[in-house]
Backbone bond lengths (Angstrom), bond angles and torsions (degrees), N, CA, C in turn:
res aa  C-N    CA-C-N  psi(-1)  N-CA   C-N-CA  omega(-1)  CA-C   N-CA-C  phi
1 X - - - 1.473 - - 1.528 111.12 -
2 X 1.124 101.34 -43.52 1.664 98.83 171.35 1.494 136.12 -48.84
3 X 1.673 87.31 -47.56 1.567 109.71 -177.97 1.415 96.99 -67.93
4 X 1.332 140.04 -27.32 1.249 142.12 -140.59 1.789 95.93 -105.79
5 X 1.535 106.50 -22.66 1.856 110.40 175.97 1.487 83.68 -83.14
6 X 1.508 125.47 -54.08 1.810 99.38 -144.99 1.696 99.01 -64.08
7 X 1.347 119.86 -26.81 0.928 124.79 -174.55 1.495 126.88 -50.03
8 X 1.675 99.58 -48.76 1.394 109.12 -179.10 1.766 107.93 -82.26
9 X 1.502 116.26 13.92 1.657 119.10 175.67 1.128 96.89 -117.05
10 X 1.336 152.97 -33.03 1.411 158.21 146.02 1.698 90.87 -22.03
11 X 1.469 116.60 -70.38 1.805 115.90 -157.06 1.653 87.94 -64.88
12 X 0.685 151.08 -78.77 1.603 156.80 -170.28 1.393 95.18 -25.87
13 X 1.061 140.70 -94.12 1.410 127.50 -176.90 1.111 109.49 13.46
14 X 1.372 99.09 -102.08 1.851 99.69 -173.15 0.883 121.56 -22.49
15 X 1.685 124.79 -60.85 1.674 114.31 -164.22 1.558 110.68 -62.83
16 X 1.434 98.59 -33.51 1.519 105.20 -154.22 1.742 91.22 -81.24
17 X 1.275 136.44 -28.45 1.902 129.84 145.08 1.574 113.26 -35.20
18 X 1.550 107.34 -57.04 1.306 111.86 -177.13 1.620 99.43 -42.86
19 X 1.816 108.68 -75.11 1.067 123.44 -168.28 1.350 119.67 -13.42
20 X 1.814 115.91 -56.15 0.863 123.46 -174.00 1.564 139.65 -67.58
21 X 1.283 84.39 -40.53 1.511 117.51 177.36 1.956 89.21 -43.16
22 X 1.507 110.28 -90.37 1.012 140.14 -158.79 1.634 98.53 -27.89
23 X 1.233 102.91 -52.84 1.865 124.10 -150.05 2.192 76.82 -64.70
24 X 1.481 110.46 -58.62 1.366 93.79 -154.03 1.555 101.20 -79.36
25 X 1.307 140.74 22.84 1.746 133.17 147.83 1.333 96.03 -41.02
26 X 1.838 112.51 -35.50 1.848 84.36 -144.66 1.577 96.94 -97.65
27 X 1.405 122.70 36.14 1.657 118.12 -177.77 1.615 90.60 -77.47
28 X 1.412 117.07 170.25 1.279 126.82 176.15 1.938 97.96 -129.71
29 X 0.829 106.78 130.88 1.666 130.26 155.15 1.180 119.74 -40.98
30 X 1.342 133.73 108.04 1.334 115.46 159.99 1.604 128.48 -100.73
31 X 1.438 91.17 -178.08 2.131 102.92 -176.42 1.328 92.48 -107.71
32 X 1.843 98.89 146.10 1.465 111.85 172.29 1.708 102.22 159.04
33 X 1.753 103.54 136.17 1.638 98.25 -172.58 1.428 74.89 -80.09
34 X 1.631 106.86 166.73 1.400 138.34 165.08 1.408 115.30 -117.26
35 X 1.541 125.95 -15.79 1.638 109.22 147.62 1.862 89.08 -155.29
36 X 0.753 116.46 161.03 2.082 147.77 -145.76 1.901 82.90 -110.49
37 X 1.466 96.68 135.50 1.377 84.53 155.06 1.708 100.92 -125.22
38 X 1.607 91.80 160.87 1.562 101.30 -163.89 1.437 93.60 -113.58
39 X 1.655 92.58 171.30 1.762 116.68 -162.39 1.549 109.03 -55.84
40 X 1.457 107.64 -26.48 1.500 121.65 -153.16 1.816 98.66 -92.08
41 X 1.314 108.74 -31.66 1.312 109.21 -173.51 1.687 113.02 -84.48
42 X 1.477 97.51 -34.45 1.643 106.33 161.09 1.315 117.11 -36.02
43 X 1.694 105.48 -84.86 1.041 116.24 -160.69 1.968 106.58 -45.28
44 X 1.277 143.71 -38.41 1.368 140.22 -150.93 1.772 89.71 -87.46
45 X 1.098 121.74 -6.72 1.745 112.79 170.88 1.571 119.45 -96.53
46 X 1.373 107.64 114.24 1.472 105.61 -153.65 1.614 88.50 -115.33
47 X 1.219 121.08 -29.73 1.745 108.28 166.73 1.552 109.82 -138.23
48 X 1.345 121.94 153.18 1.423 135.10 -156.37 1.307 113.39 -146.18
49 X 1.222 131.22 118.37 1.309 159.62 154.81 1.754 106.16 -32.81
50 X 1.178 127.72 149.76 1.405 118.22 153.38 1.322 110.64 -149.46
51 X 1.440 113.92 120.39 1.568 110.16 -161.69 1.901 103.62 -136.22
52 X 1.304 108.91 141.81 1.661 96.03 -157.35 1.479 95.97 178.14
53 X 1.550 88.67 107.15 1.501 127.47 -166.63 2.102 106.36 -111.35
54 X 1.870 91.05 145.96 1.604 76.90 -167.42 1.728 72.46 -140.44
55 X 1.358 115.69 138.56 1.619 134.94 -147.31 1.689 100.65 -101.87
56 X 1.317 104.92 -33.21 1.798 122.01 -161.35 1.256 95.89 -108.90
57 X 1.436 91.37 160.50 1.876 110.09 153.08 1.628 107.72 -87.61
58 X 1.567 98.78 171.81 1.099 96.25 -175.71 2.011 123.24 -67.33
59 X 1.512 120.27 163.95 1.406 114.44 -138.51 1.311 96.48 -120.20
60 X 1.588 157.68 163.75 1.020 143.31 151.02 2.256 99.12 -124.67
61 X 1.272 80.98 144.65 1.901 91.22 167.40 1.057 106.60 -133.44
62 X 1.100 120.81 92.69 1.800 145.75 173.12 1.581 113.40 -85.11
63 X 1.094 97.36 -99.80 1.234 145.46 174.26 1.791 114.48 -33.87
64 X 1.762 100.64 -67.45 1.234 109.15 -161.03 1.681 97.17 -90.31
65 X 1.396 125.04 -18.04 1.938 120.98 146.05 1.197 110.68 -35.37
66 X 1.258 119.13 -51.16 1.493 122.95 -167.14 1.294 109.07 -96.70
67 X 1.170 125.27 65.43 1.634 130.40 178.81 1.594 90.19 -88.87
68 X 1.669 106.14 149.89 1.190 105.81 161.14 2.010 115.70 -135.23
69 X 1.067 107.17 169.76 1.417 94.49 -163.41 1.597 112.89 -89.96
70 X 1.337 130.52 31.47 1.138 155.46 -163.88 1.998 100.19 -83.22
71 X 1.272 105.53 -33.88 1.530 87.85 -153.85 2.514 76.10 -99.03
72 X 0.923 104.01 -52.28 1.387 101.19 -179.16 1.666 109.54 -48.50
73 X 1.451 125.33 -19.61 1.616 129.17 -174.99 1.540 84.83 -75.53
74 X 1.491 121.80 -74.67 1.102 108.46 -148.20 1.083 126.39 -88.01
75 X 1.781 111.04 -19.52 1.518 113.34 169.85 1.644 109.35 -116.79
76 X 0.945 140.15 8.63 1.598 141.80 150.31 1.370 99.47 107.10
77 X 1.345 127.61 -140.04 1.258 125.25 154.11 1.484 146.91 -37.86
78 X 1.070 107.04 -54.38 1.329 149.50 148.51 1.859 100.58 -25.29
79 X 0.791 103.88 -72.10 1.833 132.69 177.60 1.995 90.34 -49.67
80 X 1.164 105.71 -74.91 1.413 117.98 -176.04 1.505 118.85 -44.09
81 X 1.164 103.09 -41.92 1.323 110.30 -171.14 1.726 113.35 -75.64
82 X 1.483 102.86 -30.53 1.773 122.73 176.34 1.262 104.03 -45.48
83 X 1.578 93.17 -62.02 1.647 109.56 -163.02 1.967 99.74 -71.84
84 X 0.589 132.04 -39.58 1.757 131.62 170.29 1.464 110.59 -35.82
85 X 1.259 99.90 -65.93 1.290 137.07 -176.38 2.167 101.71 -44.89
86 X 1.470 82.73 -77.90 1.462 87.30 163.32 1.533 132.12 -35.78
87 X 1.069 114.93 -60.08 1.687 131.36 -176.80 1.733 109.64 -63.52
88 X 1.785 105.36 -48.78 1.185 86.70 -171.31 1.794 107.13 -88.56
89 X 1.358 108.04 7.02 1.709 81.97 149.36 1.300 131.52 -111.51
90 X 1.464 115.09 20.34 1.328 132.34 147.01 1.552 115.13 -52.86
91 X 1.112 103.47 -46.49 1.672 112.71 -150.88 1.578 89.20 -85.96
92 X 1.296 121.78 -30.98 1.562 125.04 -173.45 1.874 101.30 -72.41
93 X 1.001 108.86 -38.34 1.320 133.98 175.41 2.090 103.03 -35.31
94 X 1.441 84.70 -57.35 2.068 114.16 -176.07 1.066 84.71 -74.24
95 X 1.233 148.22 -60.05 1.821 132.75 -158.52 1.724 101.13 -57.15
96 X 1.542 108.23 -59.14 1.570 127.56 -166.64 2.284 83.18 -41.49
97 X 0.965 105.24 -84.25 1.259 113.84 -171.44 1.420 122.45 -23.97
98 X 1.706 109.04 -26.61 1.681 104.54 -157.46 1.541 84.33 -112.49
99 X 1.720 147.73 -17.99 0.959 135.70 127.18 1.167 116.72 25.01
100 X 1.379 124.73 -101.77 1.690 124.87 178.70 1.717 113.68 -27.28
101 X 1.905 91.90 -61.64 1.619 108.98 -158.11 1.474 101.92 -33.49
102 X 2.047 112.37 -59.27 0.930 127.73 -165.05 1.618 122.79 -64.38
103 X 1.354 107.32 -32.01 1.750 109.17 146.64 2.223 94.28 79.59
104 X 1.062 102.04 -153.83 1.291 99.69 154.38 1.870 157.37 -43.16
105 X 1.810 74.92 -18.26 1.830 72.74 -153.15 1.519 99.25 -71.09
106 X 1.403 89.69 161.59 1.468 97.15 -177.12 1.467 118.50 -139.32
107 X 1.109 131.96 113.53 1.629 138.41 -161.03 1.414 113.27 -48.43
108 X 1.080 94.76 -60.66 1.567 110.32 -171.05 1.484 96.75 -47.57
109 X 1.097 125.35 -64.83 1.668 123.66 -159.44 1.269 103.47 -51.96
110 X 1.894 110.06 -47.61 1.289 129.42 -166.49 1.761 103.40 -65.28
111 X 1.060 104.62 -29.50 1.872 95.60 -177.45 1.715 127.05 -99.68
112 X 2.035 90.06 0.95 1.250 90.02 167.55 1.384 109.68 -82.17
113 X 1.030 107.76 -36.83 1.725 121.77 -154.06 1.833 95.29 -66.84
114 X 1.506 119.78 -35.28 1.234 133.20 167.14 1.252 116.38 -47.97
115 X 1.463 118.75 -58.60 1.381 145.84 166.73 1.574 116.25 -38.58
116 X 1.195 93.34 -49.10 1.737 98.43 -168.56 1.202 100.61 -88.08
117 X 1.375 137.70 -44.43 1.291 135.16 -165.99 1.618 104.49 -83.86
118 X 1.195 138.77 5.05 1.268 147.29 -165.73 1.707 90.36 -107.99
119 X 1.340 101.74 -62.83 1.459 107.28 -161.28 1.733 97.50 -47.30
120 X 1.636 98.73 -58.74 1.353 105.87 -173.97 1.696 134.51 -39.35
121 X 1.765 111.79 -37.45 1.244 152.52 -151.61 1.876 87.68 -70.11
122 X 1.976 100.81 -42.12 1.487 117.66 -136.78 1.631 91.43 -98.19
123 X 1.576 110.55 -19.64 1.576 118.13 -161.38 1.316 107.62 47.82
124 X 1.496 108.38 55.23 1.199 105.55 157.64 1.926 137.78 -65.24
125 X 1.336 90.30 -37.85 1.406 113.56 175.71 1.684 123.53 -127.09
126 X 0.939 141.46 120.33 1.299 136.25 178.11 1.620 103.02 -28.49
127 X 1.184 133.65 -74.97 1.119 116.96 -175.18 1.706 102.15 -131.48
128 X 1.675 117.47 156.91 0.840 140.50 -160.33 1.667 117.20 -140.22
129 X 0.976 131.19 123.73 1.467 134.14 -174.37 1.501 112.82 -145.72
130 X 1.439 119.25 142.31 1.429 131.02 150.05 1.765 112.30 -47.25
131 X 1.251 112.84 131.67 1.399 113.33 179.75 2.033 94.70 -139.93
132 X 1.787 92.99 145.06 1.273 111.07 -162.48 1.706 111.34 -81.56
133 X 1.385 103.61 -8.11 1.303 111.21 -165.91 1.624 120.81 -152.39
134 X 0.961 130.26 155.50 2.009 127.24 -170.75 1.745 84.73 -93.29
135 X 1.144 138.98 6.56 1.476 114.45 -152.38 1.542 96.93 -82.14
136 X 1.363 132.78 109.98 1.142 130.21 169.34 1.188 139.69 -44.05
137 X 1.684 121.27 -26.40 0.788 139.88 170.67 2.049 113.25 -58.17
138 X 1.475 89.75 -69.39 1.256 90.70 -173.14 1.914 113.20 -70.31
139 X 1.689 95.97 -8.21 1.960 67.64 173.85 1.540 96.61 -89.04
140 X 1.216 136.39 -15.76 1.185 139.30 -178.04 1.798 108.00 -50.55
141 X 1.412 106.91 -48.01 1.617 112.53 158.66 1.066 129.67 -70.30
142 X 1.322 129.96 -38.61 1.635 122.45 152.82 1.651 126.49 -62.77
143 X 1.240 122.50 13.51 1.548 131.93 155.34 1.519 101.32 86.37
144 X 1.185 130.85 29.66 1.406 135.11 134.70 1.415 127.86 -60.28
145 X 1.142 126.80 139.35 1.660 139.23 -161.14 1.770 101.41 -121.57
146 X 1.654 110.56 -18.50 1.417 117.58 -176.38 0.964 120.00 -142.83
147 X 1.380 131.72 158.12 1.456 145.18 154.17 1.451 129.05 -89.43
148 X 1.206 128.11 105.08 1.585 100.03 -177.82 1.960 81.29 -107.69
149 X 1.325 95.30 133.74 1.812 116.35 172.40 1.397 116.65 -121.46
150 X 1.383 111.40 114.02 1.473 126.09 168.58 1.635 119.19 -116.23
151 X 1.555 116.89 103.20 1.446 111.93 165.25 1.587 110.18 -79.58
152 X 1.244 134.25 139.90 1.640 130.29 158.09 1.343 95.70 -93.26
153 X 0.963 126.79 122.78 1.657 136.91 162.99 1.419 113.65 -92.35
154 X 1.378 106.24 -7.26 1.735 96.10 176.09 1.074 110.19 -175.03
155 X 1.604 116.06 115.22 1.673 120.57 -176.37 1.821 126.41 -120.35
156 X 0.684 137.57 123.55 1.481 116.57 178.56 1.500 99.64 165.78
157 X 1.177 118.84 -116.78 1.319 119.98 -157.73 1.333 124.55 -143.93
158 X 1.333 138.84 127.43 1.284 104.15 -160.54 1.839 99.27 -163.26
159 X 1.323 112.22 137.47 1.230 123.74 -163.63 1.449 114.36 -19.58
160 X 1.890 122.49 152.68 1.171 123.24 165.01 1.528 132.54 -163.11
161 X 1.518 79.08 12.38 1.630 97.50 174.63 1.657 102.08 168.21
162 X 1.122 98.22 141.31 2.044 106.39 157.93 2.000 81.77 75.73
163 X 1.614 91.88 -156.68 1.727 99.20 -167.95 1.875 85.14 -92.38
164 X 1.073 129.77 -85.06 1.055 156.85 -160.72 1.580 99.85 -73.14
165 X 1.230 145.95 50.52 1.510 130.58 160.47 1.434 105.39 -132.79
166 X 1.060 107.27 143.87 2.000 108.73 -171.41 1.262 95.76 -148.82
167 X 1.177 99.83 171.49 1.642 118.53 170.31 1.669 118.15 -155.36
168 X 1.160 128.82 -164.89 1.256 114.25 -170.76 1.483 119.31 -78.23
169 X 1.086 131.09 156.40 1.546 125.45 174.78 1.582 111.42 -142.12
170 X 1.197 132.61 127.79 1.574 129.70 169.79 1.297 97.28 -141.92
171 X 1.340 102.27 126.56 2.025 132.17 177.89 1.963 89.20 -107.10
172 X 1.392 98.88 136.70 1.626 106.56 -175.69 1.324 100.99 -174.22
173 X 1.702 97.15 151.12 1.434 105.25 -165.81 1.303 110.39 -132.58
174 X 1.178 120.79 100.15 1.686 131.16 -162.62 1.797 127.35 -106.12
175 X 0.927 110.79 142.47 1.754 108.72 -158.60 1.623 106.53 -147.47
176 X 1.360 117.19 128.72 1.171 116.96 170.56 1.775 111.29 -118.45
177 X 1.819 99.18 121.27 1.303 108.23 172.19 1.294 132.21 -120.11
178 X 1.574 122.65 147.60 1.329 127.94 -169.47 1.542 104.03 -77.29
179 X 1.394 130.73 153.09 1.065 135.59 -168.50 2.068 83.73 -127.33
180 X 1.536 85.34 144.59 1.260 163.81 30.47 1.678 113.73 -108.72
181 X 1.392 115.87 -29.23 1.129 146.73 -160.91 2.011 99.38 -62.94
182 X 1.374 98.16 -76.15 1.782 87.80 174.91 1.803 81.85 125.91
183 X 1.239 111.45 22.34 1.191 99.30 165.16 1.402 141.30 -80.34
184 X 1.760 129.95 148.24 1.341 107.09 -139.08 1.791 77.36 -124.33
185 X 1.797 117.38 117.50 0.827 126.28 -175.22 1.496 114.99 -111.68
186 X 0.991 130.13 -3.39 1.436 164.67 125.92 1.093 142.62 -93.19
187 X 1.799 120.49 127.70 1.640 94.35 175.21 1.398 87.97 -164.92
188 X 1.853 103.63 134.83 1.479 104.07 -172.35 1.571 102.52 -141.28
189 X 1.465 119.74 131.84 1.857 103.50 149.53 1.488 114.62 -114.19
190 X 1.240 105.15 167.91 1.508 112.11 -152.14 1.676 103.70 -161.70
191 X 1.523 99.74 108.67 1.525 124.63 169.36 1.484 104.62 -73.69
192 X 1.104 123.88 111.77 1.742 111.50 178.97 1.632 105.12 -125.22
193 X 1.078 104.30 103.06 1.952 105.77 161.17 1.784 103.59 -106.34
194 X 1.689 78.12 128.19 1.596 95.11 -175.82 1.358 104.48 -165.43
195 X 1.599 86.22 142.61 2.088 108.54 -170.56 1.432 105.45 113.82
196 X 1.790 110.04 177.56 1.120 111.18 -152.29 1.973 86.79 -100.86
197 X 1.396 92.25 145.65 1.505 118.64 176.79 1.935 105.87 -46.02
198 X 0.843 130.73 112.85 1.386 120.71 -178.31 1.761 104.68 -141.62
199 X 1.700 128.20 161.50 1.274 135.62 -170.91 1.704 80.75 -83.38
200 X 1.819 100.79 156.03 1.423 116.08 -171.74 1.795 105.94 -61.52
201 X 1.447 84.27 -39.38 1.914 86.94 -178.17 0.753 143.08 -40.08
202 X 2.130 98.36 -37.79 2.056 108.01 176.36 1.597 95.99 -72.80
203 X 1.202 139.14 -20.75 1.973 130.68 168.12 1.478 90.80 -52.67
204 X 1.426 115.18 -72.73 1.295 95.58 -143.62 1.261 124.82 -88.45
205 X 1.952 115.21 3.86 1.588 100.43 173.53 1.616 91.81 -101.13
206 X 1.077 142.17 29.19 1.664 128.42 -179.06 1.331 99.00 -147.72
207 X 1.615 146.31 80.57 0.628 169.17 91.22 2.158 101.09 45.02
208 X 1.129 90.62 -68.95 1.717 87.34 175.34 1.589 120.28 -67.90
209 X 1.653 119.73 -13.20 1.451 126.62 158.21 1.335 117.22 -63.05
210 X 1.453 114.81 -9.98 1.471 118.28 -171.90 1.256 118.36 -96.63
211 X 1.706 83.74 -62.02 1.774 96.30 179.49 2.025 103.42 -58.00
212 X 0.972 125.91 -49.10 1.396 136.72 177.78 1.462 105.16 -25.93
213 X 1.322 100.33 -88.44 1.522 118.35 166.47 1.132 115.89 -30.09
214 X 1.244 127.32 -58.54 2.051 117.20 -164.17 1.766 95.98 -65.58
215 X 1.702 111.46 -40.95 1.624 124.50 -161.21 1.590 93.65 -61.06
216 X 1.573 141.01 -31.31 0.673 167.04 -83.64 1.361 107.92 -141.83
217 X 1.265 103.55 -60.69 1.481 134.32 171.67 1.620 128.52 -85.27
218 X 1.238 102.55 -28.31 1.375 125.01 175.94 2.118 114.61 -80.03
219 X 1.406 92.15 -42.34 1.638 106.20 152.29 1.580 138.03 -59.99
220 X 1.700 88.63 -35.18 1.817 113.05 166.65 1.734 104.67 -66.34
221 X 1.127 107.84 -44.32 1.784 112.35 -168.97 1.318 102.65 -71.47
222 X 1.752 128.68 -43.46 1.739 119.31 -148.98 1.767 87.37 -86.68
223 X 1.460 114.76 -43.51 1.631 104.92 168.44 1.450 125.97 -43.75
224 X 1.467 110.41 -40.70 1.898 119.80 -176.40 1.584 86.91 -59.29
225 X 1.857 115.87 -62.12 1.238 119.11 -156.67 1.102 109.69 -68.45
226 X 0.922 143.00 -19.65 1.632 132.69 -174.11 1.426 106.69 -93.71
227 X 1.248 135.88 -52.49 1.040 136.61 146.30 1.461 125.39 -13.74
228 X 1.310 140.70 -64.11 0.975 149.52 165.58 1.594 118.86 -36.49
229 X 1.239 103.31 -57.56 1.932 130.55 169.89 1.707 107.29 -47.29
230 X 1.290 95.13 -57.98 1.685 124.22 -171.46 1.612 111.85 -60.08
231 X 1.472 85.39 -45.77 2.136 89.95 167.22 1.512 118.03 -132.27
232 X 0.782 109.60 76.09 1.721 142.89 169.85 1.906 82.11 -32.93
């Protein structure tokens, strides 16, 4: 009888891992700086690094936006977790598909190049460059004084009306540090939905509605972001 309880808590595991997993797809990201940079810390950065890495392919939120409380009413958790489960491999389903549409482009490159030419535009810093790597050390030897660091953790498309209408979405987590030290004189994340509301279909049979849009949006963010930095 014993063996026969650990047994039946052994099978639970899994689901109840599953469970979890599933339930937190549907957390949402929020916006908010986490430290201000000031006039005084500006001014002593006279050249800046910009390095900005994106981990995923592109993402769709269809499906799991539109959760409804149908499977948690009638089967509890358990119920909830099905339906999670369900949706977000629906929605993975929409990424697989827009794959092609999206072709090459690639964020990261696209939001440095945003980044740098924004900063530059604003004279924020005497000089400004794309850098291949966060390693502090070595921009510290190539005559950088800063880091500006942006991960995108999540780009693509993601519900905004009706079942099927999305628009662009990028969640990213951005940090500006003083070199040599690793000091973090900035630090922001940022939920961004931006562009016009459209059905998933015009993404995925027009290929240049896509790439447009994310390039689009990603130009909307390094202007917000630099800006922000730029006037403390």
């Amino acid at each position: 009888m014993a063996w026969s309880n650990c047994f039946w808590l052994f099978a639970l595991r899994t689901p109840f891992l599953f469970i979890v997993g599933a339930l937190l797809t549907g957390c949402v990201a929020t916006t908010g700086t986490k430290a201000t940079m000031s006039g005084t810390d500006l001014a002593q950065i006279k050249k800046a690094g910009v390095f900005v890495e994106s981990p995923h392919q592109i993402s769709v939120r269809v499906a799991r936006d539109n959760m409804t409380n149908t499977g948690a009413v009638l089967f509890g958790l358990v119920g909830a977790a099905v339906e999670a489960g369900y949706k977000s491999s629906k929605d993975s389903g929409h990424a697989d598909t827009l794959l092609s549409a999206v072709g090459n482009f690639d964020p990261a490159h696209e939001s440095a190049v945003a980044l740098r030419d924004r900063f530059a535009a604003v004279h924020v810093f005497q000089s400004v460059e794309i850098v291949a790597s966060d390693n502090r050390r070595a921009a510290e030897s190539a005559g950088f004084d800063a880091l500006f660091q942006q991960t995108i953790e999540e780009w693509g498309l993601r519900l905004c009306g009706g079942e099927d209408r999305v628009r662009v979405e990028l969640d990213v987590h951005m940090r500006l540090v003083t070199l040599p030290e690793g000091a973090v004189k900035w630090e922001r994340d940022e939920l961004m939905i931006d562009g016009v509301c459209r059905p998933i279909s015009e993404f995925q049979t027009d290929p240049e509605v896509l790439r447009s849009s994310l390039k689009s949006a990603i130009e909307t963010l390094a202007g917000r972001t630099v800006n922000e930095i730029a006037f403390p």
